[in-house]
C-alpha positions in Angstrom: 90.2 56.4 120.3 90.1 57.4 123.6 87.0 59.6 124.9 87.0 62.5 127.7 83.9 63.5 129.0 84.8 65.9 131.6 81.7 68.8 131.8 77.8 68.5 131.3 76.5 67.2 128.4 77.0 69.6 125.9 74.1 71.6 123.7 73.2 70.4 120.7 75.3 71.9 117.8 71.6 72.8 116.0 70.5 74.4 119.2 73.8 76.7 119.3 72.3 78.2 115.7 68.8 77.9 116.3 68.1 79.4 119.9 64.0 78.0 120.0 65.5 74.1 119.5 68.3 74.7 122.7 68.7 71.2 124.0 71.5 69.4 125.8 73.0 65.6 124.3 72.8 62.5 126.2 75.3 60.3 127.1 75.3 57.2 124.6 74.5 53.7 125.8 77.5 51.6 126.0 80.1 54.3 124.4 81.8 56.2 127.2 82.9 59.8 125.8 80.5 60.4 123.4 76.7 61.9 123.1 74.0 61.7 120.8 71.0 63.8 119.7 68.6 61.4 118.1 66.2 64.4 117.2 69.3 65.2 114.9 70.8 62.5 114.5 74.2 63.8 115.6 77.0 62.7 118.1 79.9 64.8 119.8 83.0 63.7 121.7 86.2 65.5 123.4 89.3 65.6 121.4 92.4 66.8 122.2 92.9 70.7 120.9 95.6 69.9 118.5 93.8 67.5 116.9 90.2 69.3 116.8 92.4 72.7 115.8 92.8 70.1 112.4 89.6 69.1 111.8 87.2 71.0 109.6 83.5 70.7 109.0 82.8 68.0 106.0 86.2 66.0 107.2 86.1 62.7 107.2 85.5 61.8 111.4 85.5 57.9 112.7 82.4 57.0 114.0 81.9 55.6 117.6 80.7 52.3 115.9 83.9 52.3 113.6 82.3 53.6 110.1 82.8 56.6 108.2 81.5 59.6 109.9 82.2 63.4 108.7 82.9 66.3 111.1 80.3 69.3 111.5 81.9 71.6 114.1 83.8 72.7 117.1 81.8 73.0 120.6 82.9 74.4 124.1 86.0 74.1 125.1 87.0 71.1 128.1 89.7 70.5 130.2 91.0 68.3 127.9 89.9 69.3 124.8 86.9 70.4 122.8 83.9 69.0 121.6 83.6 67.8 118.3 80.4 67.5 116.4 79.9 64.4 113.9 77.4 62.9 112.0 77.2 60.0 110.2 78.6 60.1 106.1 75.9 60.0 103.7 75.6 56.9 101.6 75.5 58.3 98.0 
């Protein structure tokens, strides 16, 4: 999977719904392309429109790290792509 990271960090997908918990991601150690909120334990990455146009919240969404993750929602729009929001999949 390759990762664009063109832009600033983006804002946390719960900030963008919850305007008093507005914070920006981090880069991740080690994984070029994708950031991380560990207050919310979320992750984002830049994918290329078609595919993000695709992808719905609660799809299945590879991890960085290879395991299952599930897709939460769309961010800003990049030059070559848009931000996707993912979490890790709950282990029922």
């Amino acid at each position: 999977m390759e990762h664009q990271t063109s832009g600033p960090n983006p804002l946390c997908e719960v900030g963008k719904t919850h305007q008093r918990d507005r914070h920006r991601m981090r880069p991740l150690d080690d994984v070029p392309g994708v950031w991380v909120c560990s207050k919310h334990d979320l992750f984002a990455t830049v994918v290329e429109k078609e595919r993000a146009e695709a992808i719905e919240r609660g799809d299945p969404f590879p991890m960085h790290d290879g395991t299952l993750g599930v897709a939460s929602r769309h961010g800003d729009e990049r030059p070559n792509g848009i931000v996707i929001y993912y979490r890790a999949a709950a282990n029922d």
